[in-house]
C-alpha positions in Angstrom: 29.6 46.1 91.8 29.7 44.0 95.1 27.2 41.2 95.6 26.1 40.0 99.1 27.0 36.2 99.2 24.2 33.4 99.1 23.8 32.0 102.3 25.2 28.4 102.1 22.4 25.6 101.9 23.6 21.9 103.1 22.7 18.9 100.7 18.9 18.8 100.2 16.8 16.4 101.4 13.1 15.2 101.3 11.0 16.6 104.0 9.2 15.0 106.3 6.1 12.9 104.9 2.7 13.1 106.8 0.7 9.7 106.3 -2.9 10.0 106.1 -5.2 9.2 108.9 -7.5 7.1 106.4 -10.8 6.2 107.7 -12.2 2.5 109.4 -12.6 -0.1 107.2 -16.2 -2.3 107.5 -15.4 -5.8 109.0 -17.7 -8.4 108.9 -20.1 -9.0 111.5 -23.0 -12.3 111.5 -25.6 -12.3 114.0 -24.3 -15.2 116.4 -27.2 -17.1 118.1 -24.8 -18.3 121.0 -24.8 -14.3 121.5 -27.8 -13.7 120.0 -25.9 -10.2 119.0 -23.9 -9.2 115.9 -20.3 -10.5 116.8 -17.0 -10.0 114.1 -16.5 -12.4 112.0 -13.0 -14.4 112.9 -11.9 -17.7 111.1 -9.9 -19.6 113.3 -7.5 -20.4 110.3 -6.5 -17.5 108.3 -9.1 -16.9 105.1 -10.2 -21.0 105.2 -13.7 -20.9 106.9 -15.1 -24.7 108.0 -18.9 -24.9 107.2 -21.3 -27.4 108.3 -25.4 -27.2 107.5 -28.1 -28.9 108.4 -29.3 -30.7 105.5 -32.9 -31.3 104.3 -35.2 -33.9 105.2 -35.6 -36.3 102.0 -38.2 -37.9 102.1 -40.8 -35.8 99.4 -40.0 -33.2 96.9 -37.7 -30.2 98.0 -39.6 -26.8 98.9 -38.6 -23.2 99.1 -37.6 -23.1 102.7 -35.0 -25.5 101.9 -33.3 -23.1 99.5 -33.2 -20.0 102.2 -30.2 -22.2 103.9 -26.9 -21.3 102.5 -25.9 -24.9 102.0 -22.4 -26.0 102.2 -22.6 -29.8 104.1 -26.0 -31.8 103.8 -26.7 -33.9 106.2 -29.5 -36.5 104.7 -31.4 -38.4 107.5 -33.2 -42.0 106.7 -36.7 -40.5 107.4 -37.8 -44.2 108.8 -41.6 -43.6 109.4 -42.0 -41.9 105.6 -40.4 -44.8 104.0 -42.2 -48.0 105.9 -45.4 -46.3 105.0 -44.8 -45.8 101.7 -44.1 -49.6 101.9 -46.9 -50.7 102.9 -48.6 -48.1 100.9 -47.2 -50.4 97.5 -48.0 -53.3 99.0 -52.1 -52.6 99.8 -51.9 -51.0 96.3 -50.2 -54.4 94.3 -53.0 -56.9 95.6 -55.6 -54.6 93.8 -58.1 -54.3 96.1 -61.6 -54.4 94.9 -63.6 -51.0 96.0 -66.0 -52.5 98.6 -62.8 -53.4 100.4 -61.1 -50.1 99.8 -64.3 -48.4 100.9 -64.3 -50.6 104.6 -60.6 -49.8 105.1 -60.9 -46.0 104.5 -63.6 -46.1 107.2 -61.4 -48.1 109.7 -58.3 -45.9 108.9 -60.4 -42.4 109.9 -61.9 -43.7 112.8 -58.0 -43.2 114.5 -57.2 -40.2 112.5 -60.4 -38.4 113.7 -59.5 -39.1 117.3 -56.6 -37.6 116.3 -57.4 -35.2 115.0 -60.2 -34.1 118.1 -56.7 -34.5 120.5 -54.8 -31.5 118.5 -54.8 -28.3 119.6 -52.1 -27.0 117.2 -54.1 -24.6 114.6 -51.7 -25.2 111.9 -51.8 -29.0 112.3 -55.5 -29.0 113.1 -56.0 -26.8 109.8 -54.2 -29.7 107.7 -55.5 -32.3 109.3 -59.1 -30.9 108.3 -57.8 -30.6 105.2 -57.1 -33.9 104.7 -60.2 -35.1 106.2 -62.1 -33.0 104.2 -60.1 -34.6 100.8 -60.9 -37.9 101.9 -64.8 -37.0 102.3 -65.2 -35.5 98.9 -63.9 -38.9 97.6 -65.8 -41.4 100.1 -69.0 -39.9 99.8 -69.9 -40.5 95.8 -68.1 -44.0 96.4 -70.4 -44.5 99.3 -73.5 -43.3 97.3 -72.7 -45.7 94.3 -71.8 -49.3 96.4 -75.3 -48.6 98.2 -76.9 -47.6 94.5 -78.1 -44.3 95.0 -75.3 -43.0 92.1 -74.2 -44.3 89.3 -71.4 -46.4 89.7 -69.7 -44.6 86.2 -69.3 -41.5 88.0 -66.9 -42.6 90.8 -63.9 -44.2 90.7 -62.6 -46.3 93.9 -58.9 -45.0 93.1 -59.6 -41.5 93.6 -61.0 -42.2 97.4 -57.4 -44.4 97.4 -55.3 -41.7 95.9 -57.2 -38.7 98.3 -56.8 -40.9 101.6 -53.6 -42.0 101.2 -51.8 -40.2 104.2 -54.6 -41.5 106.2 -54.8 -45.2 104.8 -50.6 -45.4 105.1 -50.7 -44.4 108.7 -53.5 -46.9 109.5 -51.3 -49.6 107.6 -48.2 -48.5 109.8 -49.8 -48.7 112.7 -50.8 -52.3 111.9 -48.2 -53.7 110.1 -45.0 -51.1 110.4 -43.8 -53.8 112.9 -43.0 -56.6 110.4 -40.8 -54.1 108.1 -37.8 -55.2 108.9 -35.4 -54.9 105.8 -33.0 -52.0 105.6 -32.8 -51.6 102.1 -36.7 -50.4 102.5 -35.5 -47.2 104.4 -32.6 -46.2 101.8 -34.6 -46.3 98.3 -36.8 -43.3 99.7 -34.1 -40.6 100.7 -31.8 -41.7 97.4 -34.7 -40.9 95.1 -35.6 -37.6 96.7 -31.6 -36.9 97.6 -31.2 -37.0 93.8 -34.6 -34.8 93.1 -32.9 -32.4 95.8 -29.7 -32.1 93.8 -31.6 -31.4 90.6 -33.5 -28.6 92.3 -30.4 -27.1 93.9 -28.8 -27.2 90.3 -31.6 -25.4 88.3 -31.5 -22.6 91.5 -27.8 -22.4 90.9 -27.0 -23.4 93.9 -22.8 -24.2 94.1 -22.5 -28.3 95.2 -21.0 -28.3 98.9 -17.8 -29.5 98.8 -18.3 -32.7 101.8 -21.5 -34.4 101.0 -21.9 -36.7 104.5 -25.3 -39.4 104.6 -26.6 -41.0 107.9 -26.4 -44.3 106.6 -22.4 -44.1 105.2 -21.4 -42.9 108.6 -23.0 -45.5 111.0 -19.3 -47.0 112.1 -18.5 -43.3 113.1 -21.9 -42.4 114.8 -20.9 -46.0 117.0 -17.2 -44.9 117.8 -18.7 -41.3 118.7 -21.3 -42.1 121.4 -18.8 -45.2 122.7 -16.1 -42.4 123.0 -18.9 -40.0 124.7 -19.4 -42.6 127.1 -16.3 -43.1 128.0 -15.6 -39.9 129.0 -18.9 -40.1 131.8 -21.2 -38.4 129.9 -23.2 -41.6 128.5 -25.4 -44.5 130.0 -26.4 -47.1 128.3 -30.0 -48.4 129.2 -31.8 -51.5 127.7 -29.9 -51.5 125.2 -30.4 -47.9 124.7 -27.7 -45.2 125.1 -28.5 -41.5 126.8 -26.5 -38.4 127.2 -26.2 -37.0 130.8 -27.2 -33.6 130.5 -27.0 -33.5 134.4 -23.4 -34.5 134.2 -22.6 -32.1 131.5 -24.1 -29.4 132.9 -22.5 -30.1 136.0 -19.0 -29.6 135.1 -16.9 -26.2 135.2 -16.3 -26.6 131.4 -19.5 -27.1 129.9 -22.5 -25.7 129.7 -26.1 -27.2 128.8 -28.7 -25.3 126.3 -26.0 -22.6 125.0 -28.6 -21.2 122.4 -31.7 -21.9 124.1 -31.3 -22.0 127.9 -35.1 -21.3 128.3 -36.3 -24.0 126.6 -34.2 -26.4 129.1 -36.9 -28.6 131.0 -39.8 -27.9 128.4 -40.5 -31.0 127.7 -43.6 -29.7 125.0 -40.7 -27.8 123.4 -38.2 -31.2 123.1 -41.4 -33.2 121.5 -42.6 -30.7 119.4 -38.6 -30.6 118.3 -38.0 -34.1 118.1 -41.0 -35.3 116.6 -41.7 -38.3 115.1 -37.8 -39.6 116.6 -38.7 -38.4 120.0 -38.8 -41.3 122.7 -42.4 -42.8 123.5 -43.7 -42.3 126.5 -43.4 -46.1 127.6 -39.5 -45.5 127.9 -39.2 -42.4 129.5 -38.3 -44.5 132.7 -35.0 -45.5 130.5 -33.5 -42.0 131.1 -32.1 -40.1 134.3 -33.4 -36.7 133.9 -36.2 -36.0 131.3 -34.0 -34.0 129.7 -31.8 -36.4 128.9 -31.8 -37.6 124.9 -30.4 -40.6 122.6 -27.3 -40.7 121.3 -28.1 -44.5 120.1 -31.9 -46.2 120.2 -32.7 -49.7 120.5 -34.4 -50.2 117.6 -38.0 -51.1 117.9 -39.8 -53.6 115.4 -40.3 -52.2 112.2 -37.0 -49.8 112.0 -33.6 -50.3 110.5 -30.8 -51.4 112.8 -27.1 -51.8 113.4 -24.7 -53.7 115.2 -23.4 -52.3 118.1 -21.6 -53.0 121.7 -25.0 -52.2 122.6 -26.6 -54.1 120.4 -28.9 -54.2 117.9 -30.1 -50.3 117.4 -30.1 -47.0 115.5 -28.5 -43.4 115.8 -29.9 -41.1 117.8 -31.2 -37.9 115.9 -28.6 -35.2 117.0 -25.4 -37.5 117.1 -25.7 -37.9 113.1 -24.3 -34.4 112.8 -22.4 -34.4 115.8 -20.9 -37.6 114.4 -20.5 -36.3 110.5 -19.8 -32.5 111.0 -16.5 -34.4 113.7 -15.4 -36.2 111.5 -15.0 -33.7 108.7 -13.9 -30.5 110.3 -12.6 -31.7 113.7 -13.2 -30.6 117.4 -14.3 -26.7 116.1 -15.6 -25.2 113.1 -16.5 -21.8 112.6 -20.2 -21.8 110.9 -23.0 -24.1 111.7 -26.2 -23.3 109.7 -29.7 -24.5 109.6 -32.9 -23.2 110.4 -34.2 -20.7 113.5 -36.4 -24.0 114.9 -33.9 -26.2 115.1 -31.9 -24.3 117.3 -33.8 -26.6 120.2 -33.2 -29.2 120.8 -31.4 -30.7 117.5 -28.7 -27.5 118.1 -28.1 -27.8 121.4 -27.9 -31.3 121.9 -25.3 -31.2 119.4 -22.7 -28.9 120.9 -23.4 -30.9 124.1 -22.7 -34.4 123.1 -19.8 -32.5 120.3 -18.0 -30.9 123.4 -18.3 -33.9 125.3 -16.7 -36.0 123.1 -14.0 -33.0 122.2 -13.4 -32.3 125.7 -14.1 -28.3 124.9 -16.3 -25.3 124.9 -15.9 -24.5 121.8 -17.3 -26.9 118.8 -18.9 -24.4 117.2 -17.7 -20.5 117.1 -20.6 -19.2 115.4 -24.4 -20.4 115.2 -26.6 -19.0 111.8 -30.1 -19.6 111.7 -32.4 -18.8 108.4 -35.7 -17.5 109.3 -39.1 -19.4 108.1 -40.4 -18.9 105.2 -44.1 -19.1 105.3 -46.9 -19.0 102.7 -49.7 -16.6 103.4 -48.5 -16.0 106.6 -48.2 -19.7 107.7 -44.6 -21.3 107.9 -43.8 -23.4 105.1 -43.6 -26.8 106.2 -43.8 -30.7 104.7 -45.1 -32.4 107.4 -48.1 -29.6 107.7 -48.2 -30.0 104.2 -48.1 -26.4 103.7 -45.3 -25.9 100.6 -44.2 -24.8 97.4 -41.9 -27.3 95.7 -39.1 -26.0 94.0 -40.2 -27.5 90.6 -43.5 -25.4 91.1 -41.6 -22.2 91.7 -39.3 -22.6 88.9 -42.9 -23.2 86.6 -43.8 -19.5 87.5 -40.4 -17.8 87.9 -37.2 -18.2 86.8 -34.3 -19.3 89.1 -32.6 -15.7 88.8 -36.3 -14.2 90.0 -36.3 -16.3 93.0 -32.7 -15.8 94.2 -33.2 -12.3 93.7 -35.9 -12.7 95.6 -34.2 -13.9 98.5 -31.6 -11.4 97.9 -34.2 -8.6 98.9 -34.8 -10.0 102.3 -32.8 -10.4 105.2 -31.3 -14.2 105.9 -32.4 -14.3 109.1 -35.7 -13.0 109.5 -39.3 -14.9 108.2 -39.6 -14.6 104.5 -43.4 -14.5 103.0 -43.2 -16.5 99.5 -46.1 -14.4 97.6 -47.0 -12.7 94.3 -46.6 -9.6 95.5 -42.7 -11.6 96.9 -42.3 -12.4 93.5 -43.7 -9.4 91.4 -41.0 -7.2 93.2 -38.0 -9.4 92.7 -39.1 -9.7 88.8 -39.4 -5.9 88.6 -36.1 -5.5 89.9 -34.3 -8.0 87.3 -36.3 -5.7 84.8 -34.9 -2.6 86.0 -31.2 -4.2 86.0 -31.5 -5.3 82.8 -32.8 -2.3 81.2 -29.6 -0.2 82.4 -27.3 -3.0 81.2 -28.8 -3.6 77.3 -28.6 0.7 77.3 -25.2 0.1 78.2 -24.4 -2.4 76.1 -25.7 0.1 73.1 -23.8 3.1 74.5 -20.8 0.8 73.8 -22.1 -0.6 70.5 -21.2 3.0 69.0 -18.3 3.1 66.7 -15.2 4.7 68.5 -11.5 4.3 68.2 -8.9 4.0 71.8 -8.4 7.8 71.9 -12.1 8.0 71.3 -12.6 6.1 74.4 -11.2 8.5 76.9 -13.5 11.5 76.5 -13.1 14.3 78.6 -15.3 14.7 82.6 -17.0 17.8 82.9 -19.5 18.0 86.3 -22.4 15.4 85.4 -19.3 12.7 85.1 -17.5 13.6 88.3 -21.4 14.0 90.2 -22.1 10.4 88.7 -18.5 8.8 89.8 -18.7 9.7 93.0 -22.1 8.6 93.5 -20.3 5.2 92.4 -17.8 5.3 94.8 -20.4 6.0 97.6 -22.7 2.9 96.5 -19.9 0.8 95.8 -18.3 1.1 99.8 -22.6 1.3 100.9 -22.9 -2.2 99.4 -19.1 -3.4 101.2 -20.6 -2.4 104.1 -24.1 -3.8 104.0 -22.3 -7.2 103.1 -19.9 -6.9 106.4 -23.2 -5.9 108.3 -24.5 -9.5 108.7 -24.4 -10.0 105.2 -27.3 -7.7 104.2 -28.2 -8.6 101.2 -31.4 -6.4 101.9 -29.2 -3.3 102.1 -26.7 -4.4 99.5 -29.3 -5.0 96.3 -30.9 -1.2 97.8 -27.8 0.8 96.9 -27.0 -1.1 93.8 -31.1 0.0 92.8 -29.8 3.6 93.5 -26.7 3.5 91.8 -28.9 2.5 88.7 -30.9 5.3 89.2 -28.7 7.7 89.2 -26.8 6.0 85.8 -30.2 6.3 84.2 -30.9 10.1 85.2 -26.9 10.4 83.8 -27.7 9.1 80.7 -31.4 10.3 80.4 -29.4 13.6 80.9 -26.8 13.3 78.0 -29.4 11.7 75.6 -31.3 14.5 76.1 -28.2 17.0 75.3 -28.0 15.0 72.2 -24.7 13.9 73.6 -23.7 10.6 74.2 -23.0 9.4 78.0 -19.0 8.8 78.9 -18.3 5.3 77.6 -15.7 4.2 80.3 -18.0 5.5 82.9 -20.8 3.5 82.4 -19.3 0.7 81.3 -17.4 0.9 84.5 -21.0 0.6 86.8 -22.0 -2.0 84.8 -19.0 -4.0 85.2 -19.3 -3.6 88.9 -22.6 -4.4 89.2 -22.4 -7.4 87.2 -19.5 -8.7 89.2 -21.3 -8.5 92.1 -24.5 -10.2 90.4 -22.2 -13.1 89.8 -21.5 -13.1 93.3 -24.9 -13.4 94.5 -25.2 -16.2 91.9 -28.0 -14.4 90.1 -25.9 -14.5 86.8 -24.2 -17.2 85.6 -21.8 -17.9 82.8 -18.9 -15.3 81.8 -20.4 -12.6 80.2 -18.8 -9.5 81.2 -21.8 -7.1 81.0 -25.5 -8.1 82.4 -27.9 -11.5 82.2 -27.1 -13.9 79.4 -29.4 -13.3 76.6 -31.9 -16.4 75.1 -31.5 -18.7 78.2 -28.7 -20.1 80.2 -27.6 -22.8 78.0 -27.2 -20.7 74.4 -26.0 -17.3 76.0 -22.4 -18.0 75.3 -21.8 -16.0 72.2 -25.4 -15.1 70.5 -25.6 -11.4 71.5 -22.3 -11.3 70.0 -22.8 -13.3 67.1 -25.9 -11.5 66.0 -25.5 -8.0 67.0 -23.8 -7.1 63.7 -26.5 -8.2 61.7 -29.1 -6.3 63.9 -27.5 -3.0 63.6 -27.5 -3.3 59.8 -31.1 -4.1 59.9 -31.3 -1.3 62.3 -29.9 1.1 60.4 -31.6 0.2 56.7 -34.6 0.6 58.6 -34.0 4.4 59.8 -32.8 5.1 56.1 -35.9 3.8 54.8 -37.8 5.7 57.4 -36.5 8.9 57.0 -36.8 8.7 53.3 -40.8 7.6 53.9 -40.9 11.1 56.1 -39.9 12.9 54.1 -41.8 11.9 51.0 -45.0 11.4 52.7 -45.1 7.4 52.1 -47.6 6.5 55.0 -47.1 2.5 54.0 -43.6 2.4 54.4 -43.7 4.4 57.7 -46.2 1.5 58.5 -44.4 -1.7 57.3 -41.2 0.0 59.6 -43.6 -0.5 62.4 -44.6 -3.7 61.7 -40.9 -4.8 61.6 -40.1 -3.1 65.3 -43.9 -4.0 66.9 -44.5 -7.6 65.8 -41.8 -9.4 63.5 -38.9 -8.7 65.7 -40.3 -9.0 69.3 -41.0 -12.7 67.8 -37.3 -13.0 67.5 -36.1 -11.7 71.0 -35.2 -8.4 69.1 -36.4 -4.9 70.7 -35.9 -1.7 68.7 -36.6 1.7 70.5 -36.8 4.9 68.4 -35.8 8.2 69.6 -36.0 11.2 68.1 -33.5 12.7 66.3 -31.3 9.9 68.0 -30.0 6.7 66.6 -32.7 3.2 66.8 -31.6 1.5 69.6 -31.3 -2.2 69.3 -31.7 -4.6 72.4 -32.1 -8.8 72.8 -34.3 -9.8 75.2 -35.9 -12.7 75.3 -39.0 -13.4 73.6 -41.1 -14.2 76.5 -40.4 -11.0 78.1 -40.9 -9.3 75.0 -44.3 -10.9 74.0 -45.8 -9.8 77.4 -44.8 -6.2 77.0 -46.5 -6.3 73.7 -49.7 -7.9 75.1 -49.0 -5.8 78.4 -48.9 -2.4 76.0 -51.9 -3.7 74.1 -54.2 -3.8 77.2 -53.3 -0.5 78.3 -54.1 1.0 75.0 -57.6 -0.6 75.0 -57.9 0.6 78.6 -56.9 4.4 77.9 -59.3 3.8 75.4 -61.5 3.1 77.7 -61.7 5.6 80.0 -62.1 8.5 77.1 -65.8 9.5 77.0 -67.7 9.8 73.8 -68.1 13.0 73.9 -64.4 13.4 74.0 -63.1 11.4 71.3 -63.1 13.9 68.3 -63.0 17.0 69.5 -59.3 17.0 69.5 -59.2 16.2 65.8 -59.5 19.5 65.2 -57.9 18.8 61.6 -61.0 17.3 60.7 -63.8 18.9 62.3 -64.5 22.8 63.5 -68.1 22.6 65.1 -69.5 20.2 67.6 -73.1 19.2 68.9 -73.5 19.6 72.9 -73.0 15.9 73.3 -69.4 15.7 71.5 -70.7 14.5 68.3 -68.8 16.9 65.1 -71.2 18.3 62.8 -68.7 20.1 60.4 -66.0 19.7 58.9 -63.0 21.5 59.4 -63.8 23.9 56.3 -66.8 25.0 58.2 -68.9 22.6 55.6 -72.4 20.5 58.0 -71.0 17.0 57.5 -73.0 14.4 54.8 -75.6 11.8 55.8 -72.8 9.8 55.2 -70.4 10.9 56.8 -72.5 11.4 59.9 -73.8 7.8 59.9 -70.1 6.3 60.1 -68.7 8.6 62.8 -72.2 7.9 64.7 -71.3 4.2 64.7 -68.0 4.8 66.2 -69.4 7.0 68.6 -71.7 5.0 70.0 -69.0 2.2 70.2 -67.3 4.5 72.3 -69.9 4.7 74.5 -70.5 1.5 75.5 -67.0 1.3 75.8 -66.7 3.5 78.0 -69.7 2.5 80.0 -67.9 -0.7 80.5 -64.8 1.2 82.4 -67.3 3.1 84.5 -68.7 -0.6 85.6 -65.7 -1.9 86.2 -64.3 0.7 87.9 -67.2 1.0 90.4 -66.8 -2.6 90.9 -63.6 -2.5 92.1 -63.8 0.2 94.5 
């Protein structure tokens, strides 16, 4: 038999490999005010990105809006007017004066801040300033009434008129005596004491430590060699014993460029007051300067301020060379962030990058502006010197640190951010619905399994569920590289909850248990990225520490064992009761889960025909659920009419008058006197009851 030969093959090799397309991966974009556009994100030096921010204002407890500022540099200014009054403030305080004389001096000090206050056209200010006034009055008044002897003297107190007019009193003492302050150590006790409160506050946030700290006053010999170098290179004057920066000069040149972020607001002159404030230059040396929009790089410093050597002499820093001056001499002729807030962009901002590129000799100081929104109360912006703000402390008094970052979390960085209950209610409604999913996780996991046990086959709700995970996980990358929206970010992570929670709803109502690996997977993830926001902290690897940041190391661990025991003996004991009728045992099992437990931090949740499912929360929470659970029974009591309320018990009863009211029982027997006269009591309890909910109701609409 002939066979056809094989055709002859040469030596095999690979064929030719087709790489695949692959899709664009997010970069990161910030909103650049020099653009005022969404630029990418480019460090000038590989993945090392130079920081500098605007640091608070020390002189008076830290507020919210100091927290909405992502703070890596502080920059703490001697806040010279706050501290001489407070001064002088002591002083009138330590000669005790007697209350005819405090009575007099209150009267001289509003005659001034009533003129004042007739001058100012600002609503905000004008609203605080009547505020004040209206404080002082309240206390004046009875004080008044009692020196004359039309009250009795018991019922006033002349501390009260000097604790209400204080703000007034110390600015009337200022402008008398502020001159004849002359010792520096007077301007540095004030910022210490509230830099240190600051810290505190920014530790109990959770706020990371920046890694430069830089204060005004260390940083004077540097602030000197600045504006002398900025002067050297033409773009200084000095003027009775003042220094200016030439913003004609600058401006002039092909390099530079005056007002980057705010070219508008060039030549306002309202805008640089209102900007500058108490440090801007009185109208009596506005002759000192070239153009009016010329500013201080160093001031001549007036009687009653602190003051330095110089080759200029006696003076202070300007306000916008501090930074220029610290920020320099930490991270050199360009960094790539500068933070702070949307009002200081003019004139603090732009004075900066002009004197900063003057004294680099560049364009390019700062690659990349960020500016926080306001945060406002009721609509008005948050502010100390309006006196219109929520200290840190206080917020911490009603919410927790996690409940505040979160949130912040749920707005956008840069836009206005309205601190309220409704704020508040919806940032600790979303910790709530995070930590739900991650105590069910954490009792998915609880079950007994072995490694093999662990790796349990996907079938279409697992695969549906993953790649849900896959699609929130590169939603929340690219919320992040989209200007950092945290907004966005915190959204899909809500979602990917959501759908976990339908998944396991879904198995748990199949009387099978969700994939392990799966959900602990998502929890993982979104723990992680919890940590990174800084609204967890410590090193648990699944959701928020349990009983409080400083004992959360290893008690869910530690007692978990002992709880499932108890867990378990309890459903024994219950099942038994069941199934031998024993109503008080059933009922001692609910004391256990409704009231002894809850005391401990402990929450059990019975399922049917599942196993009790044991969760530590803490007891606060816990305690208001109860009393939360409590009101709306009594209110869905309520709102059930008398003539409702037994004729579902139709166990007990078979007839019914018209109003409701049983009149048999359910063996067709008329009910006793008896009887009848106790349910009559209840019924009419029930309708007054409900009566009440009618009221209410048509009260509130």
């Amino acid at each position: 038999m002939s066979t056809s030969a094989e055709p002859v093959k040469g030596k095999r090799v690979q064929p030719p490999w087709t790489p695949p397309g692959g899709t664009e991966v997010p970069q990161l974009h910030l909103y650049n005010s020099l653009t005022r556009a969404k630029e990418r994100f480019v460090p000038q030096k590989g993945n090392r990105v130079s920081w500098y921010c605007c640091g608070p204002t020390v002189y008076d407890a830290s507020h919210m809006g100091h927290n909405i500022n992502i703070v890596k540099t502080i920059n703490i200014n001697i806040i010279i007017r706050r501290a001489r009054q407070n001064h002088l403030l002591d002083q009138y305080k330590e000669k005790q004066p007697q209350a005819a004389q405090i009575l007099q001096d209150v009267l001289s000090a509003r005659e001034p801040f009533q003129a004042a206050l007739a001058l100012t056209t600002d609503p905000d200010k004008k609203q605080m300033l009547e505020r004040l006034d209206a404080g002082v009055m309240a206390a004046l008044l009875p004080l008044q009434a009692a020196m004359q002897g039309k009250a009795a003297p018991a019922v006033v107190h002349p501390l009260l008129l000097l604790e209400s007019s204080k703000d007034v009193l110390s600015d009337w003492l200022d402008q008398q005596f502020g001159s004849h302050v002359t010792e520096n150590s007077i301007f540095s006790v004030l910022p210490s004491f509230w830099e240190g409160e600051y810290h505190k506050d920014m530790e109990a946030l959770n706020v990371l430590p920046p890694d430069v700290l830089t204060r005004v006053s260390e940083y004077v010999p540097e602030i000197v060699e600045f504006v002398r170098q900025v002067v050297s290179n033409g773009f200084g004057y000095e003027s009775s014993g003042s220094v200016y920066f030439d913003t004609v000069k600058f401006d002039s040149g092909p390099q530079h460029s005056y007002g980057k972020l705010v070219p508008e607001a060039v030549g306002d002159q309202k805008a640089l007051q209102e900007g500058e404030g108490d440090l801007s230059i009185s109208a009596d040396r506005l002759s000192e300067k070239k153009s009016p929009n010329d500013f201080a790089l160093w001031k001549a410093s007036k009687p009653g301020e602190p003051s330095w050597d110089s080759p200029w002499g006696k003076g202070r820093p300007g306000w916008h060379i501090e930074c220029s001056a610290m920020a320099g001499s930490v991270l050199g002729e360009s960094m790539d962030i500068h933070g702070g807030g949307f009002d200081l962009r003019f004139p603090h901002h732009d004075n900066e990058l002009a004197q900063s590129e003057a004294f680099f000799q560049n364009d390019y100081w700062v690659r990349y502006f960020l500016h926080t929104g306001h945060l406002t109360i009721a609509g008005c912006k948050m502010s100390k010197s309006l006196k219109n703000f929520i200290t840190i402390k206080d917020a911490l008094a009603k919410n927790t640190a996690r409940q505040l970052r979160l949130a912040f979390l749920m707005h956008s960085w840069k836009d206005t951010l309205d601190y309220s209950s409704n704020t508040m209610e919806s940032a600790v409604q979303y910790e709530k619905f995070l930590n739900e999913f991650f105590l069910n996780v954490k009792d998915i996991l609880r079950a007994p399994s072995d490694i093999t046990g662990q790796f349990e086959k996907w079938e279409a709700a697992e695969t549906e569920l993953n790649d849900s995970f896959s699609d929130r996980k590169c939603a929340v990358h690219a919320a992040l590289c989209d200007n950092v929206d945290t907004r966005g970010a915190v959204e899909e992570m809500r979602l990917l909850v959501g759908m976990s929670n339908g998944y396991i709803a879904g198995r748990k109502g199949a009387k099978r248990r969700p994939n392990r690996m799966l959900v602990e997977s998502i929890a993982l993830y979104l723990t992680g990225m919890l940590k990174v926001f800084g609204a967890i902290e410590g090193s648990e690897p699944i959701g928020f520490p349990v009983g409080g940041q400083s004992q959360s190391a290893d008690l869910e661990s530690t007692v978990m064992p002992y709880l499932t025991v108890l867990s378990d003996f309890r459903e024994g004991v219950r099942k038994i009761a069941r199934e031998q009728k024993v109503t008080e045992l059933l009922q001692l099992c609910d004391v256990v889960r409704d009231d002894t437990l809850p005391e401990l931090g402990v929450r059990l949740e019975d399922h049917e025909g599942l196993p009790t499912v044991v969760k530590m929360v803490d007891k606060e929470t816990l305690l208001k659920e109860k009393e939360e659970k409590k009101q709306m029974a009594k209110l869905a009591k309520m709102k059930l009419p008398a003539g409702e309320m037994f004729r579902s018990d139709t166990d007990k009863y078979s007839k019914f008058d018209e109003t409701g009211f049983p009149t048999h029982d359910v063996e067709g027997k008329e009910l006793s006197k008896g009887q009848a006269k106790k349910l009559r009591k209840l019924f009419e309890a029930q309708e007054k009851l409900h009566s009440e909910y009618l009221q209410r109701s048509h009260h509130e609409d």
